[in-house]
N, C-alpha and C positions, 0 to 999 in steps of 0.2 A: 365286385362280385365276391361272395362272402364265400367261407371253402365250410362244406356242411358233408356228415357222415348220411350217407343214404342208408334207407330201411327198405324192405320188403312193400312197405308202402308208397316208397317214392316211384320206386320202379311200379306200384300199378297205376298210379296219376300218370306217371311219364309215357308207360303204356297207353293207357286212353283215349289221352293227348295226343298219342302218336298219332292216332287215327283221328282226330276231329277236335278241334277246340271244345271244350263244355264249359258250365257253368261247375262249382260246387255241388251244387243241387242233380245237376246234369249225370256227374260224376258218382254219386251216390246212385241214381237210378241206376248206371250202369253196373257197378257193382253188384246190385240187388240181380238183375236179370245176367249175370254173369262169373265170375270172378269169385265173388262171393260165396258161391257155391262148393271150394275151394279153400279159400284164404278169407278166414273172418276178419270183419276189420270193424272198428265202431265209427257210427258216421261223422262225430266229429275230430274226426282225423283225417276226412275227407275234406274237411272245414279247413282247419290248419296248415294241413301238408302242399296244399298250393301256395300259400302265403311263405311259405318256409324255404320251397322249390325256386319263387319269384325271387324272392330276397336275395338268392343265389343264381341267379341267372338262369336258370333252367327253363324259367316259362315267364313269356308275357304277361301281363292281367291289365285289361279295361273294365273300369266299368261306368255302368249305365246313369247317367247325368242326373235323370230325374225317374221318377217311377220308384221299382224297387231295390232301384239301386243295382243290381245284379254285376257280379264282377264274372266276366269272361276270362279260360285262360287257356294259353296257345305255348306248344311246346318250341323254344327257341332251339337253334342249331348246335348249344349245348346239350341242352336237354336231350335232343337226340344223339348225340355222341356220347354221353353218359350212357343210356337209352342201350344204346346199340354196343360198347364192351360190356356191360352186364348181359344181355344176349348172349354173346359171343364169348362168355370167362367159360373157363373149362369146367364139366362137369364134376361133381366131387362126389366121396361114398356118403355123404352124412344122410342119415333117415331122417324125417319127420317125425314128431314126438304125436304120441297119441294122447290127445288131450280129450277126453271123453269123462265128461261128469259124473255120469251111470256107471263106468265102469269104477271110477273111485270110489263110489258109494260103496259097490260091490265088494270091492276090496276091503275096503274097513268091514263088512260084515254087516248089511244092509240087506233085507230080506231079497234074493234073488230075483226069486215067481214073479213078482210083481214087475219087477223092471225089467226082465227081459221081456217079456211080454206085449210091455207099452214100449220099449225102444224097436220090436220085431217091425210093430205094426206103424212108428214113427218113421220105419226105414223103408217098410212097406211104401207108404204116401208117397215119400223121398225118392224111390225108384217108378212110381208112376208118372211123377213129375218127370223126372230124366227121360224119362221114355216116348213121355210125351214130347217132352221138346225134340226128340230126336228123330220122330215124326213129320212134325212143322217145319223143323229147321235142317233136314238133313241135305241138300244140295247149299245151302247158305251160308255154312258155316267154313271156316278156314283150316287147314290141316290139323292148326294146333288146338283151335275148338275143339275140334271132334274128337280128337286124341285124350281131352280135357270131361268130356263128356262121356266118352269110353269109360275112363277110367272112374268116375262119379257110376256109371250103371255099376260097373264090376265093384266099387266099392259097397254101396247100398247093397247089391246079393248076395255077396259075405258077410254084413253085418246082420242080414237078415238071418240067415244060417246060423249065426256067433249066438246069436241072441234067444234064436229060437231051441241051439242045443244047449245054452244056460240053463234055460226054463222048464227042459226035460228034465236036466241035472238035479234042477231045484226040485223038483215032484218026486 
């Protein structure tokens, strides 16, 4: 077992994992209907990061003999111990960086109107979607779903607001 610095990404595979073996492929889906929503990740990193996990003990991986070959992977009793003091490390004050494209634009002196505009009604979409899921999936979901969810609505209604008083600004 090889000693490997974990990432933000390790801990979402190992997450996953926690819950059900997947494929790569697997894994990415779930990102996409989840996670994702949240924490960008590019999917071949999804690719990678179980090979990198395995290599260090963290997770099983079979794969499939003949066909497409498909590699399964399954979080070992490391991996959940990793898994679980990451959970459990004590909260700290650091903020989240706002990484927002539009807004840089803006920054440098990029014609405002226009982009808040198109980002209002991008965040517009983005808070129907949350909303809608929140419809579908509201007895289904796990405490820290929905807290995760919660806070994707409240962020989309703020940015809606951010973007819609840029655009007054800008007129």
């Amino acid at each position: 077992m090889q000693e490997i610095r974990l990432t933000p990404t390790s801990y979402i595979v190992l997450g996953l994992l926690a819950r059900h073996e997947r494929t790569p492929y697997e894994l990415k889906t779930s990102v996409a209907e989840g996670v994702g929503n949240m924490w960008s990740l590019q999917h071949t990193q999804l690719y990678a990061e179980p090979e990198r996990l395995a290599a260090a003990g963290y997770l099983t991986v079979t794969q499939e003999e003949t066909g497409r070959r498909r590699k399964l992977y399954r979080i070992t009793p490391a991996g959940r111990e990793v898994l679980a003091a990451w959970l459990s490390s004590p909260p700290t004050t650091e903020l989240p960086e706002i990484r927002d494209i539009h807004l840089l634009k803006v920054f440098f002196g990029a014609d405002p109107g226009p982009i808040a505009r198109t980002q209002a009604e991008a965040h517009r979409a983005k808070l129907a979607e949350y909303e809608s899921l929140t419809h579908s999936l509201e007895e289904a979901l796990e405490f820290g779903q929905a807290m995760a969810l919660r806070a994707g609505l409240a962020h989309e209604r703020e940015m809606i607001q951010f973007w819609l008083d840029v655009a007054e600004a800008a007129d």
